[in-house]
C-alpha positions in Angstrom: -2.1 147.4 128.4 -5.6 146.6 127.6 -6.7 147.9 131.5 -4.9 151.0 130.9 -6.6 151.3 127.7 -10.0 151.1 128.9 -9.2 153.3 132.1 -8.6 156.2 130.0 -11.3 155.5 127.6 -13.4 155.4 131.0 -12.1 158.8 132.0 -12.2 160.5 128.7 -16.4 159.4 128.6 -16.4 160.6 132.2 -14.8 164.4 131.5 -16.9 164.6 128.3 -20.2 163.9 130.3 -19.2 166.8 132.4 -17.3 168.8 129.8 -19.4 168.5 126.7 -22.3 166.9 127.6 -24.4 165.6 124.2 -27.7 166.0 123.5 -29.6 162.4 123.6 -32.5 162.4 122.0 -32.5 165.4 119.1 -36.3 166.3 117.6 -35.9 169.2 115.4 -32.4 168.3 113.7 -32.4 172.0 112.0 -31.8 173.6 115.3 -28.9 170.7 116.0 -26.8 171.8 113.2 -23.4 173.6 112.7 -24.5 176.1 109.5 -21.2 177.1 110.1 -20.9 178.2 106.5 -23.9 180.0 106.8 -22.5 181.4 109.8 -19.6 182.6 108.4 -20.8 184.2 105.0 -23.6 185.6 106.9 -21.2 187.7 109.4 -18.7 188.4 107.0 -21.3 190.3 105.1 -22.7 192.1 108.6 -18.8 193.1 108.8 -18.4 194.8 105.4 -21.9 196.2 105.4 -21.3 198.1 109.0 -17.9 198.7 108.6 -18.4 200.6 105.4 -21.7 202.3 105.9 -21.9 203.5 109.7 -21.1 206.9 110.5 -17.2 207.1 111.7 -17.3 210.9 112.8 -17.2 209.8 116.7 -14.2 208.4 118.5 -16.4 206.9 120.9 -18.9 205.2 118.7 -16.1 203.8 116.8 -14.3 202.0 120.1 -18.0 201.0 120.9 -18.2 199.4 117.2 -15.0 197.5 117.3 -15.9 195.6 120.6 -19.5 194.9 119.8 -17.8 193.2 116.7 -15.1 191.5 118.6 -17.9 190.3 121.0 -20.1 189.3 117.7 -17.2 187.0 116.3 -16.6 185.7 119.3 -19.9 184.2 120.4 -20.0 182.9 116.8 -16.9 180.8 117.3 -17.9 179.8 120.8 -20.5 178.5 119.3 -19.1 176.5 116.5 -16.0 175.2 118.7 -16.5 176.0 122.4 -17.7 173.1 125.1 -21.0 173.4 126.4 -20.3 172.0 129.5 -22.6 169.9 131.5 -25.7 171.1 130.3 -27.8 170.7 127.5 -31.1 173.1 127.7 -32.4 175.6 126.5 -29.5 174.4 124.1 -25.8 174.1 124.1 -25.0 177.1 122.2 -26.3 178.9 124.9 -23.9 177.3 127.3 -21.1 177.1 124.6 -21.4 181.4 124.5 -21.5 181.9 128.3 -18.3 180.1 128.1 -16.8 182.0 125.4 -18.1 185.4 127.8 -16.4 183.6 130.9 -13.1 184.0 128.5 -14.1 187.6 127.3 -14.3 188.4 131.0 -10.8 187.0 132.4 -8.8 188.5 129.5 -10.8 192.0 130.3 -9.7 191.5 134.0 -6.2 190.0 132.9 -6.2 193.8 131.1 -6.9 195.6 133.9 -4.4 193.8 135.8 -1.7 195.4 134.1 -3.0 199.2 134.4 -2.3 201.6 137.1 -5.3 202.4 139.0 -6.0 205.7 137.4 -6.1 204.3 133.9 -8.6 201.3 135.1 -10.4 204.0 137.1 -10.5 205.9 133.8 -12.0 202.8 131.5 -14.7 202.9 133.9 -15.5 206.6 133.6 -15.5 206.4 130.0 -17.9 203.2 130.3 -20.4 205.7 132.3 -19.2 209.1 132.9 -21.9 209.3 135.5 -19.4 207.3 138.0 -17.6 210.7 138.7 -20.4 212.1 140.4 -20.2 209.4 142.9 -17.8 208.5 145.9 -18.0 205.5 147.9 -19.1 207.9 151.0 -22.3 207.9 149.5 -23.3 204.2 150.3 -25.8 203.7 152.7 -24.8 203.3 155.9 -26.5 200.0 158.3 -25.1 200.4 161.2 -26.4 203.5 163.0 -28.4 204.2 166.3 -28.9 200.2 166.1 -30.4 200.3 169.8 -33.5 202.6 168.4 -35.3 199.5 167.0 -38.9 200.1 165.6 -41.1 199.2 162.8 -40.4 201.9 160.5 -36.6 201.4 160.3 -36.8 197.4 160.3 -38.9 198.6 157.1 -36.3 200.5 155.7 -33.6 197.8 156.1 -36.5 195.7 153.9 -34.8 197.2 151.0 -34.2 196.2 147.6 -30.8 194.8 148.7 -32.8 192.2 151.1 -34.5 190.6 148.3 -31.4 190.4 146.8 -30.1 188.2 149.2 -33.4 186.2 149.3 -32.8 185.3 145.4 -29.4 185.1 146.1 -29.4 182.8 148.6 -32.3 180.6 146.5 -30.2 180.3 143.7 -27.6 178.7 146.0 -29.6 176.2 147.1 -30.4 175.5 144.1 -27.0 174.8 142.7 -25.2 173.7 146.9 -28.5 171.3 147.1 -27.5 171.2 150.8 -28.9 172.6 154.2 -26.1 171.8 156.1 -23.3 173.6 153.6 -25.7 176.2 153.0 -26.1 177.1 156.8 -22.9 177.0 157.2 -21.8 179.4 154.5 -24.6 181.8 155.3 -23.0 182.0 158.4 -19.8 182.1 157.8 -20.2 184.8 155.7 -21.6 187.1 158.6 -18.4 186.6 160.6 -16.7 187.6 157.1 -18.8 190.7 157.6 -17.8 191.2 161.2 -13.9 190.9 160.0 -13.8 192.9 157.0 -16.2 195.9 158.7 -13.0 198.3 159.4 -12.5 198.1 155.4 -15.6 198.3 154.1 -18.3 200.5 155.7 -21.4 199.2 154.5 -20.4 195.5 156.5 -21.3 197.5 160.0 -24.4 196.0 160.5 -26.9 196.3 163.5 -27.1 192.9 165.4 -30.7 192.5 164.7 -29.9 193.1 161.2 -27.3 190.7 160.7 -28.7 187.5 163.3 -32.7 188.4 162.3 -33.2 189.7 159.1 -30.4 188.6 157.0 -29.2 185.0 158.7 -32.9 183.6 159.4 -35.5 185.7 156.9 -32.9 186.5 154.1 -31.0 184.1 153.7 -32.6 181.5 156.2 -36.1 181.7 153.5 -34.3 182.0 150.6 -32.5 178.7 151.3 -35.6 177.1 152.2 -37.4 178.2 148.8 -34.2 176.7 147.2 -34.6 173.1 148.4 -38.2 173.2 148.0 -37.5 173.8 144.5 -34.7 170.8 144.6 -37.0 168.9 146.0 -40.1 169.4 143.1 -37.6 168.8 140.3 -36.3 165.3 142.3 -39.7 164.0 143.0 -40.4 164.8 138.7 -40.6 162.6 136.2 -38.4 163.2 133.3 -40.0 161.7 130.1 -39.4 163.8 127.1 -42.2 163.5 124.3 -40.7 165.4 121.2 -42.5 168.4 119.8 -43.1 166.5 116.9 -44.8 163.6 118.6 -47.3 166.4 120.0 -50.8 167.1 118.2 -52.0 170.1 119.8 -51.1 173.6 119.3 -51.2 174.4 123.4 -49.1 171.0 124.0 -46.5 172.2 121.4 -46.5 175.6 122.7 -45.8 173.8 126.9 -43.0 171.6 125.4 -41.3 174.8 124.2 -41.6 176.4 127.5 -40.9 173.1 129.2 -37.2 173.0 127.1 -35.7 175.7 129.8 -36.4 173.5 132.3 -33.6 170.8 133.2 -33.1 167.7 131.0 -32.7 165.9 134.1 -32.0 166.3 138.0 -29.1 164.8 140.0 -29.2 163.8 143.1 -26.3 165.8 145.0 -24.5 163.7 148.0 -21.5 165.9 148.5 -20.9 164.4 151.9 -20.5 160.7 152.6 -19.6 158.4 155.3 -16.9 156.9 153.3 -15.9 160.0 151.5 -11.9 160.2 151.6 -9.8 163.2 152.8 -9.4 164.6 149.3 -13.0 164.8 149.5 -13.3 166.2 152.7 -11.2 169.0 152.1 -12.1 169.7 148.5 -15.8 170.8 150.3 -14.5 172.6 152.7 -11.9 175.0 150.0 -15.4 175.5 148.2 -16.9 177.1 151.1 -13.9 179.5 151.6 -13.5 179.8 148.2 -17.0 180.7 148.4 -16.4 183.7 150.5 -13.9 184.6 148.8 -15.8 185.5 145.4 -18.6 187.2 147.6 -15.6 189.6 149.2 -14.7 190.1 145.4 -17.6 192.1 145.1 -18.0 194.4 147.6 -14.0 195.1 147.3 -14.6 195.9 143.6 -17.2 198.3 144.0 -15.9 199.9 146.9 -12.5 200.3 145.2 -13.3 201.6 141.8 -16.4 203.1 143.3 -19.3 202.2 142.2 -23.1 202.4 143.8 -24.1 198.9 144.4 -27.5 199.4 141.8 -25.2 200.3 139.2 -25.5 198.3 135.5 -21.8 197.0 136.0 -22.3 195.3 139.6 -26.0 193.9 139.0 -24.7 193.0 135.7 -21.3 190.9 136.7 -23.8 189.5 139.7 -25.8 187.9 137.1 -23.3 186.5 134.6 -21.1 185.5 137.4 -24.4 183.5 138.7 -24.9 181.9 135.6 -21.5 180.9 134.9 -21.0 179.6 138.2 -23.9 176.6 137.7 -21.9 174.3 135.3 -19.1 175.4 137.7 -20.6 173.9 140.7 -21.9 170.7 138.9 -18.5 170.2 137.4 -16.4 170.5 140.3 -19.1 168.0 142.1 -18.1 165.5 139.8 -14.9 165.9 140.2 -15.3 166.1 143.8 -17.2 162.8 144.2 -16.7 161.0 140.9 -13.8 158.6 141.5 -13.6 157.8 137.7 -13.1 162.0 136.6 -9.6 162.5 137.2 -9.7 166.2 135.5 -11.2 169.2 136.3 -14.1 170.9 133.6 -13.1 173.9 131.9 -15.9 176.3 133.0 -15.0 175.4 136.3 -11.2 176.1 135.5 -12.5 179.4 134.1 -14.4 180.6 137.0 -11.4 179.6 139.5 -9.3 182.2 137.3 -11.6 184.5 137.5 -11.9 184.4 140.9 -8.4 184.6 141.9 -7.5 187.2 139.0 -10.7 189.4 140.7 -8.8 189.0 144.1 -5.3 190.7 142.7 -7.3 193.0 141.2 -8.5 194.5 144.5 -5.2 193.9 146.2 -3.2 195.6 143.7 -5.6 198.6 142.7 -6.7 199.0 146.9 -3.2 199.5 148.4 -4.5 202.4 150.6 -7.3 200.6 152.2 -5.5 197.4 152.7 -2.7 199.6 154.2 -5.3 200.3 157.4 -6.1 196.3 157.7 -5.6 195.4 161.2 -3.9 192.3 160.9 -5.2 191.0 163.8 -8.4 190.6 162.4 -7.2 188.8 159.1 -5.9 186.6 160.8 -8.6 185.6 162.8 -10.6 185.4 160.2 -8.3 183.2 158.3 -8.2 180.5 161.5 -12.3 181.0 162.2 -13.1 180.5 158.4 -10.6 177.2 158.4 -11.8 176.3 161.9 -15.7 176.2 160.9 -15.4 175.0 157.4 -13.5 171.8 158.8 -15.9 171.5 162.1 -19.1 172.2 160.0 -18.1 169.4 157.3 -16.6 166.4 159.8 -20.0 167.5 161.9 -22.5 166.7 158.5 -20.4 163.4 157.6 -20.6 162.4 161.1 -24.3 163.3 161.0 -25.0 161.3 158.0 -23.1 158.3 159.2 -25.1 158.4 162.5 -28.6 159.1 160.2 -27.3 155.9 157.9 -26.7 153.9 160.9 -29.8 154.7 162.6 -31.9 154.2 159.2 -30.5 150.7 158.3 -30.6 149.2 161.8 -34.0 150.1 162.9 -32.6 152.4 165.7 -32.3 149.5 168.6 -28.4 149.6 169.8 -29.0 145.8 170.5 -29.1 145.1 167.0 -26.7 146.9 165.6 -23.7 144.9 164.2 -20.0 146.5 164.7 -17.5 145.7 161.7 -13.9 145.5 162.8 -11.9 148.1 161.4 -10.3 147.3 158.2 -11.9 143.6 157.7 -14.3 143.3 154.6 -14.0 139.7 154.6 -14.8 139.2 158.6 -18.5 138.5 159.9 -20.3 141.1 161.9 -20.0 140.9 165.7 -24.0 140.1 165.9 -23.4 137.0 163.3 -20.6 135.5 165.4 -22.8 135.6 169.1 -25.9 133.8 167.1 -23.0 131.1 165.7 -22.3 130.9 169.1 -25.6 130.5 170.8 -26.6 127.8 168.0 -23.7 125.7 169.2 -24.8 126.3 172.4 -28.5 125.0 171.7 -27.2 122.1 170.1 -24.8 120.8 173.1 -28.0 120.8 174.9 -29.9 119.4 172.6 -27.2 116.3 172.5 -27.1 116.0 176.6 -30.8 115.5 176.6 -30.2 112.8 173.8 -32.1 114.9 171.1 -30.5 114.7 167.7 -31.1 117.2 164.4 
């Protein structure tokens, strides 16, 4: 009873680390405080002083009103009783209202969900009325007269979208922390491109575009950039002086910068030699999941037809970006933390907004699915299974064969083989020297020499 008693206290402190992380050491306690009285008297009067005052002559303005207020009281109680998740800096409000948005953005999507497509085509008009001017035709197209390669149209390709992909693919590293996965989802996600193309126009790519400038410079630099950046905040030193503690108005002023930097860096091992299938598998549905939320935005704007510049797309980019890094660092540790037996709630969050994304597209895009050729799905499906499964067992067996090759000093003479399944059973190498000592002394005894 006592066992199962601590067990769950361990797991409780384990899902709270990931969940609600706490703040450790707290230097100005003003800022660390709930004012939730203060909080609530204070919005209460914002309520009655808009509500009654404001101009109510415009339908418009009025919706516009009600959800900037719903939004308002919302953040507040996020604030006051939301988790903040893993993270800590700038502050956990900040991460407590990111996951009250995460829930404002499901329950919008949940909405939609249940509208015909006209109506949720409709929502959008009245969001920006500027959206009837356009048509998806009007994309730019990548594809054409791909064997008239010259400076001036590689330049072209060079467009804002391409630096997109260079932040985007930064930011991943910086949240993946792994070449290996990295690679392998920047890859992947071509062939996704090269599947999908007969739905979505802009995925017909030139070859040179889609092997040169987005696999190796894009992407390829922009995952290179993201490690390096892994790699400065491993090598730091995390000491924390509070701002108190600090004399000087320019070290006061670099200790408030230096608060949206992280608290602290992990150092990420999603692959191991001894990982178990659970964990095997659990990287490999992140990297299909992976592509999964990528197709969710090109489906989205292509269906409800939006230019891909527009406030709405860069805007759900961003958010989803930022509500994605406690994702990732939750569902690592409950990838590769033995003792966190649930799941954190951001995560949970972002997993239902990816799937509810998905029937979204399915349900509002009959017509274009209705020219999938199935054929190609389905390849897809098998390739994105095939290389997700070869590209993980390939980077634990890699790292086994790194391990092995760092702890023995390289020579195959001197490695020592364990027998499956024996913890308690010497190595091979320990048995032949036991051997050859009894050896030595058997001589030692027929030339009359004692020890």
């Amino acid at each position: 009873m006592k066992n199962s008693n601590k067990n769950f206290e361990s797991y409780s402190a384990n899902f709270k680390e990931i969940n609600e992380c706490a703040v450790d050491d707290i230097s100005l306690e003003l800022f660390y405080k709930p004012h939730s009285i203060a909080l609530l008297l204070t919005s209460i009067a914002g309520v009655i002083y808009f509500s009654f005052v404001r101009d109510e002559s415009s339908v418009d303005d009025n919706i516009w009103a009600g959800l900037l207020c719903i939004i308002f009281f919302l953040l507040i109680i996020s604030v006051l009783s939301f988790p903040n998740g893993p993270f800590t800096r700038p502050h956990p409000a900040v991460w407590r209202m990111v996951f009250g948005l995460s829930i404002l953005y499901l329950l919008a999507l949940l909405f939609l969900l249940f509208q015909d497509y006209k109506t949720a085509r409709g929502i959008f008009l009245w969001i920006d009325p500027k959206l009837k001017n356009f048509h998806i035709d009007m994309d730019k197209a990548y594809g054409v007269n791909c064997s008239d390669i010259n400076a001036e149209k590689i330049w072209a390709h060079l467009d804002v979208f391409a630096l997109g992909h260079f932040l985007g693919w930064a930011f991943k590293a910086v949240l993946v922390r792994h070449c290996g996965i990295l690679w392998a989802m920047s890859i992947m996600w071509e062939v996704t491109e090269i599947a999908f193309a007969h739905l979505l126009p802009n995925f017909i790519e030139c070859w040179w575009d889609a092997l040169i400038l987005d696999i190796l410079l894009c992407n390829g630099i922009g995952i290179w950039v993201g490690l390096k950046i892994c790699n400065c905040l491993e090598m730091r030193e995390y000491k924390w002086v509070s701002i108190r503690d600090i004399r000087s108005t320019t070290g006061k002023l670099k200790r408030a910068v230096l608060q949206f930097t992280p608290v602290s860096w992990t150092h990420v091992r999603w692959l191991d030699p001894n990982s178990t299938y659970m964990r095997f598998f659990a990287v490999c549905q992140m990297v299909i999941f992976w592509q999964i939320s990528e197709l969710n935005t090109f489906f989205l704007k292509h269906i409800f037809e939006m230019p891909p510049s527009h406030p709405i797309v860069v805007g759900r980019l961003m958010f989803l970006g930022i509500m994605v890094a406690p994702s990732a660092r939750q569902y690592y540790s409950y990838v590769t933390d033995s003792q966190c037996k649930r799941l954190g709630s951001q995560c949970w969050v972002y997993g239902a907004v990816m799937l509810t994304e998905s029937l979204l597209c399915i349900k509002n895009g009959k017509t274009l699915f209705g020219q999938t050729q199935a054929l190609n799905i389905i390849l897809w499906v098998l390739v994105m299974l095939l290389l997700s499964v070869l590209c993980v067992y390939g980077f634990v067996a890699w790292q086994w064969y790194f391990n092995v090759e760092k702890s023995e000093g390289s020579p195959a003479q001197n490695r020592k083989f364990y027998p499956l399944n024996s913890e308690n059973v010497e190595p091979v190498s320990s048995l032949s020297k036991s051997n050859e000592d009894l050896r030595q002394r058997s001589r030692n005894l027929s030339n009359g020499k004692f020890n």
